[in-house]
C-alpha positions in Angstrom: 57.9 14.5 -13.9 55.4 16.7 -12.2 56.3 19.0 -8.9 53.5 16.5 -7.2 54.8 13.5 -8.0 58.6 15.0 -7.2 56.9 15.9 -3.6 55.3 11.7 -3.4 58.1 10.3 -4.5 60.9 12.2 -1.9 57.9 11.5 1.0 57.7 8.0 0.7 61.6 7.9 0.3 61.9 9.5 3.2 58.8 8.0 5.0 59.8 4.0 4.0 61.3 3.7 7.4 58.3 4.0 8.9 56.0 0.9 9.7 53.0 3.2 9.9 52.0 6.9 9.1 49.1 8.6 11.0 47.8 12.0 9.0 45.7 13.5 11.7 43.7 16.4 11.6 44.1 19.2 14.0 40.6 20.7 14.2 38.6 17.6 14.1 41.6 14.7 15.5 40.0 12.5 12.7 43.1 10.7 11.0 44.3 8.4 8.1 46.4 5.4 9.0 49.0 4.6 6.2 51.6 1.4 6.2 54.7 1.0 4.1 54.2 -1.8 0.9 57.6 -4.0 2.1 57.7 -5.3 -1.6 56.8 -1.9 -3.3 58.5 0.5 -1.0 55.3 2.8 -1.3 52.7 4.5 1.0 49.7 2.4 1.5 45.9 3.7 2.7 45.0 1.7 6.0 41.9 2.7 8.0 40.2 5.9 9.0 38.9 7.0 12.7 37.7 9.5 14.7 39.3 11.1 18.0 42.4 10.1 17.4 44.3 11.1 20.7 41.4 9.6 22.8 42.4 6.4 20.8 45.8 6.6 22.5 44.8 6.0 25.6 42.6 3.1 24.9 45.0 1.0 22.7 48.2 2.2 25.0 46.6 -0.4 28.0 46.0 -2.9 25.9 49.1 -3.4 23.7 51.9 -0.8 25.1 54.1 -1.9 28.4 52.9 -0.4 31.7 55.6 1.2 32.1 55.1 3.5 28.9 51.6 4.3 29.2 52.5 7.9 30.2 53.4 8.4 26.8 50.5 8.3 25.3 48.6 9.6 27.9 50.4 12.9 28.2 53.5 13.2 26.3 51.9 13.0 22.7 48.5 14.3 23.8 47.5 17.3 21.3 48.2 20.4 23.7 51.7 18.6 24.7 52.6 18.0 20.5 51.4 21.5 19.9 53.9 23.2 22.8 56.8 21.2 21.3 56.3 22.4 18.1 55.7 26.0 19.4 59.4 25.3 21.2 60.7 23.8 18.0 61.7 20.3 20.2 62.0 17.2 18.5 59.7 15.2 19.5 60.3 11.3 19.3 59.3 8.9 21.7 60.5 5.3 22.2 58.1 2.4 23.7 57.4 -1.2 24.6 54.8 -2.8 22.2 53.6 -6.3 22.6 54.2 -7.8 20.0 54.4 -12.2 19.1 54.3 -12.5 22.8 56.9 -10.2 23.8 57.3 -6.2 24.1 59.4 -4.9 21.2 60.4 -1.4 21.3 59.1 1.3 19.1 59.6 4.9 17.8 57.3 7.3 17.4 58.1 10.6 16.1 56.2 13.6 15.3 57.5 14.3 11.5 55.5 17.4 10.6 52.9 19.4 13.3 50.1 22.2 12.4 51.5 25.4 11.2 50.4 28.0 9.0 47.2 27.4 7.5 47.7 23.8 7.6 46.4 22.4 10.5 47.7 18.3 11.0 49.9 16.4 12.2 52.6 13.4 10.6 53.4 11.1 13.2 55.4 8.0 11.9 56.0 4.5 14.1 59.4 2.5 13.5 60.6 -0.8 14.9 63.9 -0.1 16.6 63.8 -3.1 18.7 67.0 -4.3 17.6 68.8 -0.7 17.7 67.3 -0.3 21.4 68.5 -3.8 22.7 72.2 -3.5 20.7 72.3 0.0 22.9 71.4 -1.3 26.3 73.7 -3.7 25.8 76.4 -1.7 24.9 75.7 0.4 28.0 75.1 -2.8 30.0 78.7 -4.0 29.1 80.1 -0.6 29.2 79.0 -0.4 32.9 80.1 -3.9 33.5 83.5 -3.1 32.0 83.3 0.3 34.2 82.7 -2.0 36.8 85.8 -4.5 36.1 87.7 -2.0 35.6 87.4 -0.3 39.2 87.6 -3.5 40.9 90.6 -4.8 38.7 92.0 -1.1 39.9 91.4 -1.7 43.5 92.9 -5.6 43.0 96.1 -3.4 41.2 96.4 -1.1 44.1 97.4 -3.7 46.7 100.0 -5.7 44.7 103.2 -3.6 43.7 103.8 -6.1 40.4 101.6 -8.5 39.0 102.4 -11.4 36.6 99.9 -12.7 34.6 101.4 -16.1 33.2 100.0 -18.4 30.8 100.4 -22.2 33.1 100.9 -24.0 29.2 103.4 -21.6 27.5 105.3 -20.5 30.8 105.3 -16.7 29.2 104.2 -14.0 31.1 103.8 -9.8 31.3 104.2 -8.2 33.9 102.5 -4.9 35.3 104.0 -2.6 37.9 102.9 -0.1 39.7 105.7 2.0 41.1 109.3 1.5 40.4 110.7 0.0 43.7 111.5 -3.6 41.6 113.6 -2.1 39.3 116.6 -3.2 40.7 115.8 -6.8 40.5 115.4 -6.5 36.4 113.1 -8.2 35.6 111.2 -8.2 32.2 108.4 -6.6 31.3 107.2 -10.0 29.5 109.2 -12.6 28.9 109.3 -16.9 27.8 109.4 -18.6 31.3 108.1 -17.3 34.0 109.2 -19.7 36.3 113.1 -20.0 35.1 112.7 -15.7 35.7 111.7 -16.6 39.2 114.4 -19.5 40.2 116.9 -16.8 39.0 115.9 -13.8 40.8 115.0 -15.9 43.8 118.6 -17.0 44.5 119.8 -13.9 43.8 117.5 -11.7 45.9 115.6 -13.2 48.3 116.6 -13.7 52.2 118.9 -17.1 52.4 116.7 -18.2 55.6 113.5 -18.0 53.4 115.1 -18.8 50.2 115.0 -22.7 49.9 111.1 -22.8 50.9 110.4 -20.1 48.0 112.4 -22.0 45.7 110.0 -25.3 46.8 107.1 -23.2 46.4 107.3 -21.0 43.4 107.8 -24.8 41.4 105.3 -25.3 38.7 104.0 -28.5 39.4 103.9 -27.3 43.0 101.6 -24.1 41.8 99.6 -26.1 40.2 99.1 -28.8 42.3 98.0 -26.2 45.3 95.6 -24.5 43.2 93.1 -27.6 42.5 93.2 -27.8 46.3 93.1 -23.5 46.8 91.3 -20.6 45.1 94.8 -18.6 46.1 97.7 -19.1 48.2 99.9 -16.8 49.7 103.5 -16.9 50.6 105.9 -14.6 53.0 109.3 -13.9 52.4 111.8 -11.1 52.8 113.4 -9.4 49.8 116.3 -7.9 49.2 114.8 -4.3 48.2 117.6 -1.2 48.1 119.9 -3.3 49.9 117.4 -3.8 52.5 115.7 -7.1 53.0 111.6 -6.2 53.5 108.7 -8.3 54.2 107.0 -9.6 51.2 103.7 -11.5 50.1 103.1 -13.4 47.3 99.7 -14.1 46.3 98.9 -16.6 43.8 95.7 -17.4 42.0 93.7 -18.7 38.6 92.7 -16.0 36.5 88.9 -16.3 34.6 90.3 -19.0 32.0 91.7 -21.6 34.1 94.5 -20.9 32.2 96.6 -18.2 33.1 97.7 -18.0 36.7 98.1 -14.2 38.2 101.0 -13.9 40.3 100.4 -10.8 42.8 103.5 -9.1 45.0 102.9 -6.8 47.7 105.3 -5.0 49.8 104.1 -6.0 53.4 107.3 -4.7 55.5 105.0 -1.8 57.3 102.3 -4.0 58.2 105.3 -6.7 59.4 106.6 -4.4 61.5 103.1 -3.5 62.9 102.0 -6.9 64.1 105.0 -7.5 65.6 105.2 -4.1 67.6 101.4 -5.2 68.5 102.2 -8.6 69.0 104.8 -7.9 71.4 103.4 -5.8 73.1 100.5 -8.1 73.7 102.4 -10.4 75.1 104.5 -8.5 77.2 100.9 -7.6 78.8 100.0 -11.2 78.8 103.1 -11.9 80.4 104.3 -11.8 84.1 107.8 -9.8 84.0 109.7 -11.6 86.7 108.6 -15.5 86.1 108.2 -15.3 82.3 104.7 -16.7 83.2 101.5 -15.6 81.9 99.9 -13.4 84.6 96.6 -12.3 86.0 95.4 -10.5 82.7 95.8 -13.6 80.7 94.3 -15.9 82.8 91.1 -13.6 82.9 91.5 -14.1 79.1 91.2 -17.7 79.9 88.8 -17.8 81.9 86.1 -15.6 79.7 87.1 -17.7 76.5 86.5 -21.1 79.0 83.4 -19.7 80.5 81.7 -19.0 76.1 82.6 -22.7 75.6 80.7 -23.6 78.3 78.2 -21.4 78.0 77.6 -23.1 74.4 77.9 -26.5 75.7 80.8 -26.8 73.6 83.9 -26.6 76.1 86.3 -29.4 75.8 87.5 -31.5 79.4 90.1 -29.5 81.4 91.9 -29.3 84.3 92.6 -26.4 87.4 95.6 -26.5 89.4 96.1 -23.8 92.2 99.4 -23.5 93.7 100.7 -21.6 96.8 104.2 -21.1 97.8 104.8 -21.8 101.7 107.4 -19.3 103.0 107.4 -16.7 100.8 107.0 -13.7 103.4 109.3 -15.1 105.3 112.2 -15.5 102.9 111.6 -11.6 101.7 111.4 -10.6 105.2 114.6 -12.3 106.3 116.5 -13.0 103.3 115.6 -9.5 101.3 113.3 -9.3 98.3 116.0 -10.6 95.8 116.5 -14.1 97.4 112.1 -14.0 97.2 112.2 -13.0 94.0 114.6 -16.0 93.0 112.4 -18.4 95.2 109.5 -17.0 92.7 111.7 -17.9 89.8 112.6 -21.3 91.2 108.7 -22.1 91.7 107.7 -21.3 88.9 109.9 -23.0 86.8 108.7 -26.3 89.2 105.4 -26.0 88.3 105.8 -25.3 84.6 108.3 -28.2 84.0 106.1 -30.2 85.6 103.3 -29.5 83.7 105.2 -29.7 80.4 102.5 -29.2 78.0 100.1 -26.9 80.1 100.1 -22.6 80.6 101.1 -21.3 84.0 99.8 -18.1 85.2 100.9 -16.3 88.0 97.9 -14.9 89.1 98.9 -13.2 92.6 102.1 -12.4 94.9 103.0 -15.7 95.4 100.1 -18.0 93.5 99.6 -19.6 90.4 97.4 -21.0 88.5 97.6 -23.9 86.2 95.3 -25.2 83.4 95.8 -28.3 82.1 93.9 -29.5 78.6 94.9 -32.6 76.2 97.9 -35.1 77.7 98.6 -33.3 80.5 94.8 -33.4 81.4 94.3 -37.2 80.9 97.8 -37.9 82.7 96.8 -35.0 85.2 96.7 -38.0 88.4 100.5 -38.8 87.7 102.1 -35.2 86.9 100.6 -34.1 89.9 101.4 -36.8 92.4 105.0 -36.2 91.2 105.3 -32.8 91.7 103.8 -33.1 95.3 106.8 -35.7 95.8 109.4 -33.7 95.0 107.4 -30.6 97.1 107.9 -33.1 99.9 111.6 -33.6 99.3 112.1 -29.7 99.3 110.4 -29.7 102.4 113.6 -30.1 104.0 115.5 -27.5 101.7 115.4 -23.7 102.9 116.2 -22.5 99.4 114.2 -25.1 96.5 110.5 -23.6 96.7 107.5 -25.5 98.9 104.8 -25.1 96.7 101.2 -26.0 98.2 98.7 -27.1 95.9 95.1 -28.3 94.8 93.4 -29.5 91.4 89.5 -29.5 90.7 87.9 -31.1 87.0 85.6 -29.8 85.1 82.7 -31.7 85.8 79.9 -30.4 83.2 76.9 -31.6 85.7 78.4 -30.4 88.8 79.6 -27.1 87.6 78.1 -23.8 85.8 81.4 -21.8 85.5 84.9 -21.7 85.4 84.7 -19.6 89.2 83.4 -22.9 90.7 86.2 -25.0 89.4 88.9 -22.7 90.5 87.4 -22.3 94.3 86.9 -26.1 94.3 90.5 -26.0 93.4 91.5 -23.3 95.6 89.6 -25.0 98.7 91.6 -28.2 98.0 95.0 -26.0 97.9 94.7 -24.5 101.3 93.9 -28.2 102.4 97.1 -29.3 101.2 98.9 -26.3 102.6 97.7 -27.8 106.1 99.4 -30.8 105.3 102.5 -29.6 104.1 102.9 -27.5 107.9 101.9 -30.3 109.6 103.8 -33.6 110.3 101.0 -35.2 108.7 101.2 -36.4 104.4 103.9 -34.7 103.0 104.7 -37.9 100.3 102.8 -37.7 96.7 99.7 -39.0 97.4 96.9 -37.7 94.9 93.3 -37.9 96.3 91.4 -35.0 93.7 89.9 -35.6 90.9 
């Protein structure tokens, strides 16, 4: 075999993964289009043209994606093929061509450029449509699975364990991350989740919270909740270093509907937070010496009232404004002690007479009372009572005389909560009258 047909034979060995061959000259830019015969693997003689980088341009916005036309239009123009040869860069360019009514990627490579006394160029097209779209989505699911991962990491870092149970098998792994539930011994995987749980919930969980665990942490009971709940949580405290802390179980269906993931997280800290904050809300909410709530929560009250009606939305209710008669007069001759137990004594009055409404003592020796719900629809009757036995203590110089007067809601009469209260107010210091006078001191109820 002759050197020439040595060279043909290695070229279109090497060229046969090429869809199409350009052979362009250098000096002139005329060129020879070849395509590969699919049957006999060889190097086929197409067309012939002139200029063939201004040819770029033209068929790139017709046939080539938008997107790509800058490719042809500079990255393979002449000067910019001759600079990456000078540079020694291997030039290969991937595209969108539209092709059967959709764009299908492309190579184009420059395989040999002008050197020496040769003066050409070898550029060679592929189809790597498939290649391109198995890459992107390798990335795409690479990034997704980047993506999973960092939110399944984040999901991790709030639970302490995690049991990921199969709800048909009962058998389960478990993933940790720290040590702190060594002590309770539990596998690392095991054949019943749920006969693992019954035991180490008798043996370690606080006997207060232990029977409503045991309900809950059933496997019918699991199930059952979760075709009502995405998730459920329960609070418990567990016997941790032989220290009971605050705990949260969080329970909820993996992907598959078939597994349930079981998530515990140490929440003795954040316990022991809200209840620091909670009671020290309340003990601002709350008047010291009555046990009423005081001035600060009843401007609470009043703002939350005065947004409902504001939106048209505020439900009927009820404002009592009580007085006590002699108050001054018991500190002044009796000492502040004996006042402070008339306080007591009066405020203990009002609130069991109101049974199911919130007192606030909202000055020296006033109160405020805000009836909603039973009390407000049996508001006539509770309040002609309490003026009766007011009237019997009348005679007493130690049970409390408590003046008092009640104003409704009435949606067309009144704007804001303000004009209730000094309709109430108003009907108080009417009553107060009474109650120094000889005139009606029995239970008669004439407000509304």
């Amino acid at each position: 075999m002759n050197n020439d047909k040595i060279f043909n034979t290695i070229a279109e060995a090497l060229l046969c993964d090429y869809s199409d061959i350009y052979y362009v000259d250098g000096a002139t830019n005329d060129y020879i289009t070849y395509s590969m015969d699919p049957e006999l693997r060889t190097l086929k003689k197409d067309t012939e043209g002139k200029d063939f980088f201004r040819g770029l341009i033209t068929e790139a916005e017709k046939v080539v994606h938008p997107d790509d036309w800058h490719i042809f239009k500079h990255d393979i123009q002449k000067e910019n093929l001759l600079r990456g040869a000078v540079s020694g860069d291997l030039q290969s360019y991937t595209y969108r061509l539209f092709l059967g009514g959709k764009f299908v990627y492309h190579e184009l490579r420059l395989i040999r450029s002008t050197g020496g006394d040769d003066n050409y160029f070898i550029i060679g097209v592929r189809n790597v449509d498939k290649e391109m779209r198995m890459r992107k989505e390798a990335e795409r699911l690479g990034s997704e699975r980047l993506v999973f991962n960092q939110i399944a990491q984040s999901l991790a870092s709030r639970y302490d364990l995690i049991y990921y149970v199969d709800s048909e098998s009962n058998k389960y792994n478990e993933f940790s991350s720290g040590d702190q539930y060594e002590q309770l011994a539990i596998p690392k995987q095991g054949d019943n989740f749920f006969v693992e749980s019954f035991r180490n919930i008798t043996r370690y969980v606080h006997p207060e919270d232990r029977d409503d665990v045991l309900d809950q942490i059933l496997k019918h009971r699991i199930l059952r909740r979760l075709k009502l709940e995405r998730h459920f949580t329960l609070e418990y405290r567990l016997l941790i270093n032989n220290a009971y802390r605050y705990t949260r179980l969080s329970v909820m269906w993996a992907n598959d509907r078939r597994h349930i993931i079981v998530g515990v997280e140490d929440i003795d800290e954040e316990h022991r937070r809200e209840t620091e904050f909670r009671t020290a809300f309340e003990k601002a909410m709350t008047d010291e010496l009555t046990g009423m709530k005081n001035k600060n929560a009843y401007q609470d009250t009043e703002s939350e009232l005065q947004e409902m009606i504001d939106g048209g939305i505020c439900q009927p209710f009820a404002l009592l404004i009580c007085d006590l008669n002699n108050l001054k007069t018991i500190n002044d001759t009796r000492g502040h002690k004996a006042g402070d137990s008339y306080l007591k004594a009066a405020a203990a009055l009002i609130s069991g007479s109101f049974p199911n409404s919130t007192v606030f003592r909202i000055g020296g020796d006033e109160f405020a009372v805000l009836l909603r719900k039973n009390d407000y629809s049996e508001r006539r009757r509770l309040l002609e009572a309490f003026r009766t036995q007011v009237a019997k203590n009348s005679g007493s110089e130690t049970e409390p005389v408590i003046a008092s007067g009640m104003a409704v809601y009435d949606p067309a009469a009144h704007s804001s909560v303000s004009e209730v209260f000094e309709l109430a107010d108003s009907r108080m210091y009417q009553n107060k009258k009474d109650l120094k006078s000889s005139g009606r001191r029995d239970g008669e109820v004439n407000e509304s």
